[in-house]
C-alpha positions in Angstrom: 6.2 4.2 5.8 9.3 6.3 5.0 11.5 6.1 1.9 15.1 4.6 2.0 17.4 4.4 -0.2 21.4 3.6 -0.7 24.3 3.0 -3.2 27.6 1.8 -3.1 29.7 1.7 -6.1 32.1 3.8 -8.8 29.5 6.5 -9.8 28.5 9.9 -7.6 26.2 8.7 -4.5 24.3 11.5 -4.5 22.3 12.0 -8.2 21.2 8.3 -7.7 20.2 9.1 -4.0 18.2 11.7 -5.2 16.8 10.1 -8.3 15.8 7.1 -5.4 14.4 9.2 -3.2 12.0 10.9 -5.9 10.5 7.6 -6.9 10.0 6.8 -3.1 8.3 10.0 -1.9 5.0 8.4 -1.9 6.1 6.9 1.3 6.5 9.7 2.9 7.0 14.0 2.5 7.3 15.4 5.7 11.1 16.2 4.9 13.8 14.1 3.1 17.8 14.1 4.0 21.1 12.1 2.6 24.4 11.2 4.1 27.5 10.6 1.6 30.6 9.4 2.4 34.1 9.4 1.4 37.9 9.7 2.0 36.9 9.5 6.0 34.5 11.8 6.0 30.7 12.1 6.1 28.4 14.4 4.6 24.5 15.4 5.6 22.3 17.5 3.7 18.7 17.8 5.3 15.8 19.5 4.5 12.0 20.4 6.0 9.1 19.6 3.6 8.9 17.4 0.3 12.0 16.3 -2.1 12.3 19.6 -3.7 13.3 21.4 -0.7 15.8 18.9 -0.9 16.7 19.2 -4.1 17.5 23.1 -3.5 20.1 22.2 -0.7 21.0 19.8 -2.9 21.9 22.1 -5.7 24.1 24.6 -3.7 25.7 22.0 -1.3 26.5 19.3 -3.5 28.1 16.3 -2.0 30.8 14.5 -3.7 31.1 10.7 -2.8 30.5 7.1 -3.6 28.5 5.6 -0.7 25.7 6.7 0.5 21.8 6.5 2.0 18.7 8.4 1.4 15.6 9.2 3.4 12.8 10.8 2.8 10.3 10.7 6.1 6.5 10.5 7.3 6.6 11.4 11.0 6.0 9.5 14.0 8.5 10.7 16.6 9.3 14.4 16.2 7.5 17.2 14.0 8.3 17.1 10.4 11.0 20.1 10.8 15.0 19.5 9.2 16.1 18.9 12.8 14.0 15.8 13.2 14.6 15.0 9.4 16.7 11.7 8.6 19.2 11.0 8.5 20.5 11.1 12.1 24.7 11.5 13.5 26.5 10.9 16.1 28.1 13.2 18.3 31.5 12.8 16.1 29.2 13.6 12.8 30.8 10.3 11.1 28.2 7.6 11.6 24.5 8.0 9.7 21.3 6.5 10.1 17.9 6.2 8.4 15.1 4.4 9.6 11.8 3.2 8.6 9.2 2.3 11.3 8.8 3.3 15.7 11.2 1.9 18.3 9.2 1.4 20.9 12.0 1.4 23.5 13.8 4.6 23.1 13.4 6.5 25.7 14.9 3.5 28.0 17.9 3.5 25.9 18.3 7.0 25.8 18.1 7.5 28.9 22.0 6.6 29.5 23.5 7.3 26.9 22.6 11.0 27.9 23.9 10.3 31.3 27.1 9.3 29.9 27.5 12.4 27.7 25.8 12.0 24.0 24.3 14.9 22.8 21.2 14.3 21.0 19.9 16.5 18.0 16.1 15.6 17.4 13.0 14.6 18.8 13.3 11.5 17.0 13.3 7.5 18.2 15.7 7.0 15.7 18.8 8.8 16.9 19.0 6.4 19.4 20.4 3.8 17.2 23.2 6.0 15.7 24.7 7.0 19.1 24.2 3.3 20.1 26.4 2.6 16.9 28.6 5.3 18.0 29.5 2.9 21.6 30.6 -0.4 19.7 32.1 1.4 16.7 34.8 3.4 19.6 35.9 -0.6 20.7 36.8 -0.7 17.0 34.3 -3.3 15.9 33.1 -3.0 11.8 29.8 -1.0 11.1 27.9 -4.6 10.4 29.2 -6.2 14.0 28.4 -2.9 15.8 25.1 -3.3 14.4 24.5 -7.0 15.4 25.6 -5.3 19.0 23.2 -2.5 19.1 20.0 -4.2 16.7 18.6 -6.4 19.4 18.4 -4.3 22.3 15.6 -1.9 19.7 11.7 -3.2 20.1 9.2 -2.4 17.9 9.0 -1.8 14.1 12.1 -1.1 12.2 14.2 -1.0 8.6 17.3 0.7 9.1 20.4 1.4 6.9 23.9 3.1 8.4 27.0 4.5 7.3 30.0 5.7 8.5 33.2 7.0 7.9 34.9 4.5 10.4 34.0 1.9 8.0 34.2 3.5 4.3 32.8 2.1 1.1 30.0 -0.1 3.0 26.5 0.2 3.6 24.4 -2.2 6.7 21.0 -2.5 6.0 18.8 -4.5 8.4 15.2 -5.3 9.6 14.4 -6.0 12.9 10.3 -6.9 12.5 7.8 -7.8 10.6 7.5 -4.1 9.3 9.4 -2.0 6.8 10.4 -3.6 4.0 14.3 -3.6 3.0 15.6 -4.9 -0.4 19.1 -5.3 -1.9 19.5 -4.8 -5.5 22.9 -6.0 -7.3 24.8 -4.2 -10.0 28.3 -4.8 -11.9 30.5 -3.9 -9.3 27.9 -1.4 -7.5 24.9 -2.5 -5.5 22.2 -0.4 -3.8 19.6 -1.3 -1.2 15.8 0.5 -1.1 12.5 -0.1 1.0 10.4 -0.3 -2.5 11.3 -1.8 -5.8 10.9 1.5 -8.0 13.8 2.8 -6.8 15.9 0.6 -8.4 14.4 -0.9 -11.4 16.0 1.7 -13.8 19.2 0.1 -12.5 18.8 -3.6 -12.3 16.2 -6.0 -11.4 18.3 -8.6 -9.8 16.9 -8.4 -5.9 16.9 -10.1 -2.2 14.9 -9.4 0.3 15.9 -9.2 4.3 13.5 -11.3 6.3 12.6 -10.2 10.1 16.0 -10.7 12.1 18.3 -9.9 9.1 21.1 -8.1 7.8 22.6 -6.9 4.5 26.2 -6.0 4.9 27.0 -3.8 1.2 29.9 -3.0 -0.9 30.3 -2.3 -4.0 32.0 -5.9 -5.1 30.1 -8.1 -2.9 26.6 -8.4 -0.8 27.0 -10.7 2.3 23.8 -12.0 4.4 23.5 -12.6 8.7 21.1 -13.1 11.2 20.8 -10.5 14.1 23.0 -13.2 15.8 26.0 -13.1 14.0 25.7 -16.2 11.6 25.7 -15.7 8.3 22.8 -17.2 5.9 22.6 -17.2 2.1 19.1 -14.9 0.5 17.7 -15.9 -2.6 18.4 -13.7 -6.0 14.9 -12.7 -7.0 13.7 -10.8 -10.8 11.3 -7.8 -10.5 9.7 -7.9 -13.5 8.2 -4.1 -14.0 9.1 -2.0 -16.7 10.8 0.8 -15.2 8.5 3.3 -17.7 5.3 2.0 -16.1 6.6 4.2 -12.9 6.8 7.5 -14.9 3.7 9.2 -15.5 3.6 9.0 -19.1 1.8 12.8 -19.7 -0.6 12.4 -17.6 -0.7 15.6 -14.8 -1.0 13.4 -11.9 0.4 9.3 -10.9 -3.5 8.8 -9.6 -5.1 9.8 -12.9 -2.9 7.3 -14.8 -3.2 4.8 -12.5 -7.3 5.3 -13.0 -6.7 5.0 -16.6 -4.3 2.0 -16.4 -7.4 -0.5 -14.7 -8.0 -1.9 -17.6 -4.4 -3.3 -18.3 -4.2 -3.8 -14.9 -7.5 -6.2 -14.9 -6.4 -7.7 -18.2 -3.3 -9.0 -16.7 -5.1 -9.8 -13.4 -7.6 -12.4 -15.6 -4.4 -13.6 -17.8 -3.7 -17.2 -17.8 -5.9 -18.1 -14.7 -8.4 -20.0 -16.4 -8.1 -23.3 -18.4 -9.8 -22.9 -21.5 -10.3 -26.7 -22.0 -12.1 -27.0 -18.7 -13.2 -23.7 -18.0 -12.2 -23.7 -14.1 -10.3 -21.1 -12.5 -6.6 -21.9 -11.7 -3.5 -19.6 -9.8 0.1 -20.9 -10.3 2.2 -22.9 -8.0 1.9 -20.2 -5.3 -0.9 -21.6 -4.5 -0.8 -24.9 -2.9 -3.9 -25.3 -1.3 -5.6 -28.7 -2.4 -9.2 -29.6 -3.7 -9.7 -31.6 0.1 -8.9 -28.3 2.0 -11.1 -26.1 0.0 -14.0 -28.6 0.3 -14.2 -29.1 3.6 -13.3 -25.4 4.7 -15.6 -24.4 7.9 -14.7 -20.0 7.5 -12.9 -18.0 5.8 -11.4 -14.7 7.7 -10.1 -11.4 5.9 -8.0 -9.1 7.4 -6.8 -5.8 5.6 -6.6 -2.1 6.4 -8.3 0.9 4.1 -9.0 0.1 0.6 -7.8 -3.2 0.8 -10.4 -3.8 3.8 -12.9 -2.7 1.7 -12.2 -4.6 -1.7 -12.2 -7.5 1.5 -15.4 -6.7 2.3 -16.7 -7.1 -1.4 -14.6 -10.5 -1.6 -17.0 -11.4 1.6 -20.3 -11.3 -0.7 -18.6 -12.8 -3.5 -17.7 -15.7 -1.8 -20.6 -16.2 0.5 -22.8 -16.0 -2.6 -20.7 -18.3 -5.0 -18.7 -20.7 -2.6 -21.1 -20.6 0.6 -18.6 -20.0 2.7 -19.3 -18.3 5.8 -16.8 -15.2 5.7 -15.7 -12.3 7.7 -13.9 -9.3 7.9 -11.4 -7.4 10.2 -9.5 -4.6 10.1 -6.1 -5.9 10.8 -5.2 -3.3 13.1 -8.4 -4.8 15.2 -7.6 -8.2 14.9 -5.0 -9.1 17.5 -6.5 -6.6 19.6 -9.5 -8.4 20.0 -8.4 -11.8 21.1 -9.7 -13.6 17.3 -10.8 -17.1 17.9 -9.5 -19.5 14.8 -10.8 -22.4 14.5 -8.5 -25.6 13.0 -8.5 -26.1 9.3 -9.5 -21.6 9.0 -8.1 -20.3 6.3 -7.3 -16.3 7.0 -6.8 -13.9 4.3 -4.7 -11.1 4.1 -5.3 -8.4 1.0 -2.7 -5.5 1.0 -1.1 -3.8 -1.8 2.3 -3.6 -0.7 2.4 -6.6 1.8 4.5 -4.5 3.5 1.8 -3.3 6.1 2.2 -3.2 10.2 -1.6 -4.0 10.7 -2.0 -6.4 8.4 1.5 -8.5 9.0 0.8 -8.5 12.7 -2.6 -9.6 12.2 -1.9 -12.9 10.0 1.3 -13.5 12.7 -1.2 -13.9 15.2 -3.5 -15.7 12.8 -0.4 -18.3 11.9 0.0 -18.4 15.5 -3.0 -19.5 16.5 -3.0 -22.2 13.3 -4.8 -20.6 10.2 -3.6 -21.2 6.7 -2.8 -18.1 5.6 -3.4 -16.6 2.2 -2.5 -13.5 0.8 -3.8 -11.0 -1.7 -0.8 -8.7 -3.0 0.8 -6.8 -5.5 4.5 -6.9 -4.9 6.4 -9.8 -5.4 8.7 -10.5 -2.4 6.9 -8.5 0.1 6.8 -10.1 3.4 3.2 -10.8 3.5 3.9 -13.3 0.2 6.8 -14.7 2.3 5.2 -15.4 5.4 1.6 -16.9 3.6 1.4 -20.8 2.8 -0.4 -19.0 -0.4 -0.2 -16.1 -2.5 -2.4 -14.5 -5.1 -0.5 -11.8 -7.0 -2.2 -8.7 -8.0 -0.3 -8.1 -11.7 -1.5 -4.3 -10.8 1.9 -2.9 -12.1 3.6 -0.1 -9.8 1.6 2.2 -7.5 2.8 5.5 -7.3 -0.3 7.6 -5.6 -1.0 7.0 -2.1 -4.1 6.5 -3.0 -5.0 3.2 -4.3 -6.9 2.9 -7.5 -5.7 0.2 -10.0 -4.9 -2.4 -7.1 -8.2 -2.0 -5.9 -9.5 -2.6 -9.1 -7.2 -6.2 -9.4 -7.8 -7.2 -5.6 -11.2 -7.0 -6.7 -11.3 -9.3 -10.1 -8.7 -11.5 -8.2 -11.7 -11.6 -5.3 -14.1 -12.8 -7.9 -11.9 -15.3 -9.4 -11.0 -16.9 -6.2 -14.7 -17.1 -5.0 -15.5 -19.2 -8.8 -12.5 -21.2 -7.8 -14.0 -22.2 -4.3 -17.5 -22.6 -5.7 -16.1 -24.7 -8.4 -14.1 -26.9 -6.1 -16.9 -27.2 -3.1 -19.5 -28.0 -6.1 -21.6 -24.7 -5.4 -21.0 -23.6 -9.0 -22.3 -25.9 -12.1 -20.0 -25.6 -15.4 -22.9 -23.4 -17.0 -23.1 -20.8 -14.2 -18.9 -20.6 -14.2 -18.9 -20.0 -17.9 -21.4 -17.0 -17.5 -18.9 -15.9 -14.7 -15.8 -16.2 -16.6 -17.0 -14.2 -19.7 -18.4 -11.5 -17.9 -14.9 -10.7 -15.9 -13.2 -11.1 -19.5 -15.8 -7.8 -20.5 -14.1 -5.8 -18.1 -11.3 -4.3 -19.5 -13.6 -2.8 -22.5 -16.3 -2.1 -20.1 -13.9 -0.3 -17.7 -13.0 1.9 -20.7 -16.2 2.2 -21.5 -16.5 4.0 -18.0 -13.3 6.1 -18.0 -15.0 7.7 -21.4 -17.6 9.9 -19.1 -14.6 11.6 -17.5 -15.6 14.7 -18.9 -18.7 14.7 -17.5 -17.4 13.4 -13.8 -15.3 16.7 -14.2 -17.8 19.2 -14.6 -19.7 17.4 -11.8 -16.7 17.9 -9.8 -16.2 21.2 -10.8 -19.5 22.1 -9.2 -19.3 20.7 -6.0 -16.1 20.8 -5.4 -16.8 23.3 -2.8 -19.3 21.6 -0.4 -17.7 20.6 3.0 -19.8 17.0 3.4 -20.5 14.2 1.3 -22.5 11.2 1.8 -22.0 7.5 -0.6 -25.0 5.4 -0.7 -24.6 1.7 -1.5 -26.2 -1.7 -0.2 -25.3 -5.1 -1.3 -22.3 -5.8 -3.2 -22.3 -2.0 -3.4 -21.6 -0.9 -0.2 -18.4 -1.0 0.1 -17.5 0.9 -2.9 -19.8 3.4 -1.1 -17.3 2.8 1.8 -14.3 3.2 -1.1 -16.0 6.4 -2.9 -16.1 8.3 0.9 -12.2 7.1 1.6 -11.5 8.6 -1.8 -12.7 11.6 -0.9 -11.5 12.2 2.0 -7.9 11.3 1.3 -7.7 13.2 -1.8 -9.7 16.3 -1.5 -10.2 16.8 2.3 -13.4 16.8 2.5 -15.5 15.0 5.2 -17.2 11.9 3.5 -19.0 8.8 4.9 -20.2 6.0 3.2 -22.9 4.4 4.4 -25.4 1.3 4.3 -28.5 3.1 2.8 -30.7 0.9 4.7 -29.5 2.6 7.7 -30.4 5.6 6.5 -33.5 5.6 8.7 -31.1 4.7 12.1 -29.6 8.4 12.0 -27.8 9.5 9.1 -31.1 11.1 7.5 -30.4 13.8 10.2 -27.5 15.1 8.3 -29.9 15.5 4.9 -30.3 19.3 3.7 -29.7 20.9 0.8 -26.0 21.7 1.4 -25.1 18.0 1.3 -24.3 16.3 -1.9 -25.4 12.8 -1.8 -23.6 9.8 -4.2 -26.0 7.0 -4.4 -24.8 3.7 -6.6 -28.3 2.9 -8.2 -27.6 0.2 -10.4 -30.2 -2.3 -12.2 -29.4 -5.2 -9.7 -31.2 -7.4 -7.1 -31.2 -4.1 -4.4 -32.0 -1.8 -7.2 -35.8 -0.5 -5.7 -34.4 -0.5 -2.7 -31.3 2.1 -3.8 -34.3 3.8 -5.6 -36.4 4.5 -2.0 -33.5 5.9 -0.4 -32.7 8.0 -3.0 -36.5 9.0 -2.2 -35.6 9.7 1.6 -32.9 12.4 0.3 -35.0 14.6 -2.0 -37.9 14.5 0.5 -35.3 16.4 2.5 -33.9 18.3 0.0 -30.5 17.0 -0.3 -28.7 16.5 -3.9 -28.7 13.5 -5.0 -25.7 12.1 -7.5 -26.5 8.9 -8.9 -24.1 6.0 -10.5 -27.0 4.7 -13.0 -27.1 1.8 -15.4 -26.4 2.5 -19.1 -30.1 2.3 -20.4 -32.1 3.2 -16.9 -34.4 6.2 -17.7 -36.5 5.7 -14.7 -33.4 7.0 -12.3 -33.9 10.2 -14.6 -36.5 11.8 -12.3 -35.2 10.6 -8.8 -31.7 12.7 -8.6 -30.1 15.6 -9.6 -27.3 14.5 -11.8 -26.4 10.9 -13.3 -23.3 9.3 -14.2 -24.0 5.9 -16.3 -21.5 3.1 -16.4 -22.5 -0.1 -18.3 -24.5 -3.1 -17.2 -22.5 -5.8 -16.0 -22.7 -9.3 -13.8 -23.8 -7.8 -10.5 -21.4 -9.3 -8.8 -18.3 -7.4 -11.0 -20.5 -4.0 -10.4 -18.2 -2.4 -8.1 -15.4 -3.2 -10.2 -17.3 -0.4 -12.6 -19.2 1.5 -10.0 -15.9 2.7 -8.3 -14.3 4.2 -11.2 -16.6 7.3 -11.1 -16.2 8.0 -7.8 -12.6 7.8 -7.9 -12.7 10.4 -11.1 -14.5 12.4 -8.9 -12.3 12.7 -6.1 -9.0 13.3 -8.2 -11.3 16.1 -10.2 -12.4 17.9 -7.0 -9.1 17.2 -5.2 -7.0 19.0 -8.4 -9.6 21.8 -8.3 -9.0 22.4 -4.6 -5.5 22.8 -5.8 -4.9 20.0 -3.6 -1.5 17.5 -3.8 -3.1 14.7 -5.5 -0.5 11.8 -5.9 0.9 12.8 -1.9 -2.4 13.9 0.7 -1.1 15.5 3.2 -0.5 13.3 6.7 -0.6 10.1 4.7 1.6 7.6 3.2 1.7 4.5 0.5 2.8 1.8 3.2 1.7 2.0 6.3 4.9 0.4 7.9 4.2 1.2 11.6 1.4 0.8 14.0 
């Protein structure tokens, strides 16, 4: 969930630290802190808050060096104050930490090393690593064989990266779980490591990625590779292939807005080259192996995912019941282990996450794997561990996502959802040539349509405008629709603060009409599908008790005219692709009213991009 960064190599540490950290503070803004060494010496600059704060220490303390690490924090252990800020020292100030993720075991191996006489700082887990580093580095070992020392006594989830003075010119990066992601990126005689990919693409693309039970040991002429146990191993040079521009924000005032605006690129390249044009069936590339045999005869399909992702998991559950006939369901990973899952043989589980770098949903497929489901993941960085532990991988082609709240890789799990349920139905005979065909040129539509949606942003911000104060909102959807009624609430609430739920409307009866008046703004998507009367007599239920009724309409329907108080129209699509068009609104709508709240937009407060710990 935090930000880490490092460099090693001829130029000044600390403007590339910096310039790291600013492209990582989506992971976290609680506060941010560097460590640079050189000439046997070590250097912390610290600072409460977001990067800024930072960059003002920054700015009057500069630090003058050519190795060093970054961090920039979202708090688990320890209020979000410069004291508990990474990164952490020992009592000699000459060793540095940083650390992504909760060590679970602290306090026992804390416990000690106070007894013996280590002074600790913070409140945090983390500083029990550095003072642990501190023990083996006094017997004279190197930084990386002090850290194969310490590394295995830590449980829990952690990405770590260490300095120190006793060792100059060399940064140790390692991962010790499933969780929090570390890569290495390689330069001409300079090398950096990061926990995300934007961090370094203005500087090269050439990458590896540390596995669970791995270590990077970094210099500026070389990059060396060992297990937690000592041995070394050989890691794979991978090529990132974003364009460092698509992570600026290109003049638009906030990440999210872009990101809103980029869904049609982002579902253009999502649809690009995954279907044969001869035979019109729906194809992935080599990543995924799974045969025509397994997919026929597949009994269940399980998804796990947290957030958005659950919810774009949820819509991939009626897409594929409807087209393939598959009997699906849907977890939240951060249930799933918890709940003793029964898999059957032959299963296939599927994880959908963004960053394939999240705690929930890694530790849910490793118990899936364990128990002997194929695993299949749903993701947008290349790499991630959620790719490399899968037997198959569908990648997003989203592009980099710089708002913590998700928007264009919703939009591409979503087509990528649709696609994979026309590849099953095709495969399991569900689907007749004529039927996929209709299919197909709908989704290639989208990118105009989705346009064609992002064109009534004017009037989504005057709707904004004059709600922006209410303190509840309720989202209305059935069928393939309710869970962008789940997605419009989340939205809401994450951006703008305001309590949301999303609901079934045909629950609406079961106790939700008892928070109807006419204080609460009500969203209802009312579009000219199979549910659409239905939509239409809930709508009903809210103006008999005066509540205000927002509806997402179809292009064309004057009958919704009369039954709510204000309409946003989108186009008429396949029903099935709806809520890739339905959601757009409602995501408008919570970046409008979250801006006029004077709200943090791209960074809500208490959240993070990657949700790296438990």
């Amino acid at each position: 969930m935090c930000g880490i960064v490092g460099y090693v190599g001829p130029r000044e540490a600390l403007p590339l630290l910096m310039a790291g950290l600013r492209r990582l503070e989506y992971r976290g803004y609680d506060s941010a802190g560097v460590a640079v060494q050189e000439n046997g010496a070590l250097e912390v600059l610290r600072a409460e808050g977001k990067l800024d704060n930072l960059a003002t220490v920054v700015s009057t303390h500069p630090a003058h060096g050519h190795t060093g690490i970054g961090h920039t924090r979202w708090a688990t252990h320890g209020r979000p104050t410069e004291v508990n800020a990474h990164p952490h020292v020992d009592c000699g100030g000459v060793t540095a930490v940083i650390h992504n993720g909760i060590i679970e075991n602290f306090e026992a191996l804390k416990a000690p090393l106070v007894a013996s006489g280590h002074r600790f700082a913070s409140e945090t887990d983390t500083e029990v690593v550095v003072h642990l580093l501190e023990e083996e580095l006094a017997k004279g070992l190197s930084l990386d064989d002090a850290a194969i020392a310490v590394l295995p006594k830590l449980e829990g989830a952690a990405a770590l990266a260490f300095v120190s003075a006793r060792d100059p010119g060399k940064i140790v990066a390692a991962r010790i779980s499933n969780a929090g992601g570390v890569l290495v990126g390689y330069g001409k005689g300079e090398n950096f490591i990061a926990s995300d990919a934007p961090a370094l693409i203005e500087h090269t693309r050439a990458v590896s990625f540390l596995d669970h039970g791995e270590l990077a040991v970094v210099t500026k002429d070389a990059v060396r590779f060992r297990k937690l146990s000592g041995e070394p191993i050989d890691k794979k040079v991978e090529q990132i292939t974003w364009d460092p521009i698509a992570a600026a924000k290109s003049g638009y005032k906030h990440f999210l807005l872009k990101e809103i605006f980029e869904q049609p690129r982002a579902i253009s390249d999502t649809l690009l080259g995954r279907v044969e044009r001869a035979s019109g069936r729906v194809v992935f590339d080599s990543d995924v192996k799974m045969d025509d045999a397994f997919v026929r005869t597949l009994p269940r399909i399980s998804f796990v995912a947290c957030g958005t992702a659950s919810y774009a998991a949820l819509v991939g559950k009626y897409l594929i019941e409807r087209l393939a006939r598959i009997p699906c369901d849907v977890d939240f990973a951060s249930e799933y282990r918890y709940r003793q899952p029964v898999v059957a043989p032959g299963q296939l589980v599927v994880a959908v996450t963004q960053s394939g770098e999240t705690a929930d949903t890694l530790a849910a497929m490793e118990e899936a794997k364990k128990q002997g489901a194929r695993l299949l993941s749903f993701v947008n960085v290349v790499g991630s561990q959620a790719s490399r532990v899968s037997d198959d991988v569908v990648y997003l082609h989203a592009g980099p996502e710089i708002s913590v709240a998700s928007t264009k890789a919703y939009a591409a799990m979503l087509v990528d959802l649709y696609l994979f349920a026309i590849y099953l139905g095709q495969r399991r005979g569900t689907l007749d040539a004529a039927r996929s065909r209709q299919l197909l040129a709908e989704a290639f539509h989208l990118p105009t349509l989705v346009d064609a949606v992002l064109g009534e942003e004017p009037k989504v911000r005057a709707l904004a405008y004059r709600y922006y104060a209410a303190r509840n909102f309720l989202f209305l959807g059935r069928g393939v629709n309710y869970p962008t009624a789940l997605e419009g609430a989340l939205k809401l609430k994450e951006l703008s603060y305001i309590h949301a739920e999303g609901t079934a409307s045909g629950e609406m009866k079961h106790g939700t009409n008892a928070l109807i008046n006419e204080d609460l703004p009500v969203v209802a998507i009312a579009l000219k599908d199979s549910v659409y009367k239905k939509i239409r007599s809930n709508m009903e239920e809210v103006r008999a008790r005066a509540g205000v009724v927002i509806a997402i309409a179809t292009d064309g329907d004057e009958e919704i005219t009369g039954k709510a108080d204000e309409v946003i129209r989108i186009p008429a699509v396949e029903e099935l692709l709806s809520p890739v068009l339905a959601v757009v609104p409602l995501q408008l709508l919570a970046y409008h009213i979250a801006d006029r709240r004077g709200n943090d937009v791209d960074q809500p407060r208490n959240l993070a991009k990657a949700v790296t710990v438990e």
